[in-house]
C-alpha positions as CSV (number, residue, x, y, z in Angstrom):
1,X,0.0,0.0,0.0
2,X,1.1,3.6,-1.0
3,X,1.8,5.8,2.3
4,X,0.0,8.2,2.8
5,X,1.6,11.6,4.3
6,X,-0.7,14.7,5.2
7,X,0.9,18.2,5.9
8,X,-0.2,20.5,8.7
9,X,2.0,23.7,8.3
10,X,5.6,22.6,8.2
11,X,4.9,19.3,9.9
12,X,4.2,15.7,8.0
13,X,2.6,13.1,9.7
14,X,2.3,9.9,8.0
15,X,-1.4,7.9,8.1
16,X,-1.2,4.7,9.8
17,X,-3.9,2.4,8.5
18,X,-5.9,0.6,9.6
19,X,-5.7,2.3,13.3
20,X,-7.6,1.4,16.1
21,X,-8.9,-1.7,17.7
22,X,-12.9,-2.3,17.6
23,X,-14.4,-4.6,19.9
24,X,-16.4,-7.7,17.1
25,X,-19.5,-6.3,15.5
26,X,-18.0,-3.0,15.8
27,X,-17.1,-0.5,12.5
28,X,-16.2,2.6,11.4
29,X,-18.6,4.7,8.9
30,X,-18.6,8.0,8.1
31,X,-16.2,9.4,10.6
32,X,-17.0,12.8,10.2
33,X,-14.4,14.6,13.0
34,X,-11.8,13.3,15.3
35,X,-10.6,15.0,18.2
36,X,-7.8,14.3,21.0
37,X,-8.2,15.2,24.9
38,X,-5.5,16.5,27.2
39,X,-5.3,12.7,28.2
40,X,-4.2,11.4,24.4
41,X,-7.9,9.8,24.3
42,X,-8.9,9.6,20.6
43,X,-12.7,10.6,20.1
44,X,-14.0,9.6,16.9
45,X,-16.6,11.3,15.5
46,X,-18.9,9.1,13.0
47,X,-22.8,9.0,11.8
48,X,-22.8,5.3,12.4
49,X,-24.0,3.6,15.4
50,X,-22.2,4.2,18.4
51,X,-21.8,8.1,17.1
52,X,-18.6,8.6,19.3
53,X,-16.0,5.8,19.7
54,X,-13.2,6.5,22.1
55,X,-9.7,5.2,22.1
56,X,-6.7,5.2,23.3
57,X,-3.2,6.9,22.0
58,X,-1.9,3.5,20.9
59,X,-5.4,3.0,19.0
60,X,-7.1,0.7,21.9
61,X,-10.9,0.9,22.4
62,X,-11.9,2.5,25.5
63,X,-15.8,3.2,25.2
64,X,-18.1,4.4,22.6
65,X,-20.7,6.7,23.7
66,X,-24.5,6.8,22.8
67,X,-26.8,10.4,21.5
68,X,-27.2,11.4,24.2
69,X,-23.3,12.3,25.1
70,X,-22.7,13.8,21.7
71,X,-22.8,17.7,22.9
72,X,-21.6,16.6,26.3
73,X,-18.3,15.5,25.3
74,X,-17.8,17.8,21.7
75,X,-18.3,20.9,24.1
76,X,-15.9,19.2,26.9
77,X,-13.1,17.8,24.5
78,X,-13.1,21.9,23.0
79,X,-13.0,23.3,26.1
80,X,-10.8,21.3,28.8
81,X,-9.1,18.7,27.1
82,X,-7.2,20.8,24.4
C-alpha cells in the first residue's frame, strides 16, 4: 500500500492504517471529525452507530458513547481537554 503523508503547516505526519482496535460487530462509517483530549484519548466522530467511539493513544478501544453524550463531550473535549 502507497503511504500516505498529510501536511499540517511545516509538519508531515504519515497515516497509519488501519488504526484502532474495535471490539467484534463494531465499525467505522462515516467518521465525520476526530478530536484528541488533554489525556491522548482519541474521540472519533462518525454518523454510524455508536456516534462517538473513544480510544486510546496506541489505537485501543476505550468506550463508545450513545446520542445522548454527543454535545456533552464535543463541548468538553473543545474546552478542557485541548
Amino acid at each position: 500500500m502507497t503511504e500516505l503523508v498529510v501536511g499540517l503547516g511545516d509538519e508531515l505526519f504519515s497515516v497509519v492504517r488501519p488504526w484502532g482496535e474495535l471490539p467484534p460487530g463494531m465499525q467505522l462509517r462515516d467518521v465525520s471529525d476526530v478530536a484528541v483530549d488533554s489525556h491522548d484519548h482519541v474521540y472519533v466522530y462518525q454518523r454510524g452507530d455508536p456516534p462517538i467511539v473513544v480510544f486510546d493513544a496506541s489505537g485501543g478501544y476505550l468506550r463508545s458513547l450513545r446520542p445522548g453524550f454527543q454535545k456533552f463531550v464535543v463541548l468538553c473535549v473543545v474546552l478542557c481537554g485541548r
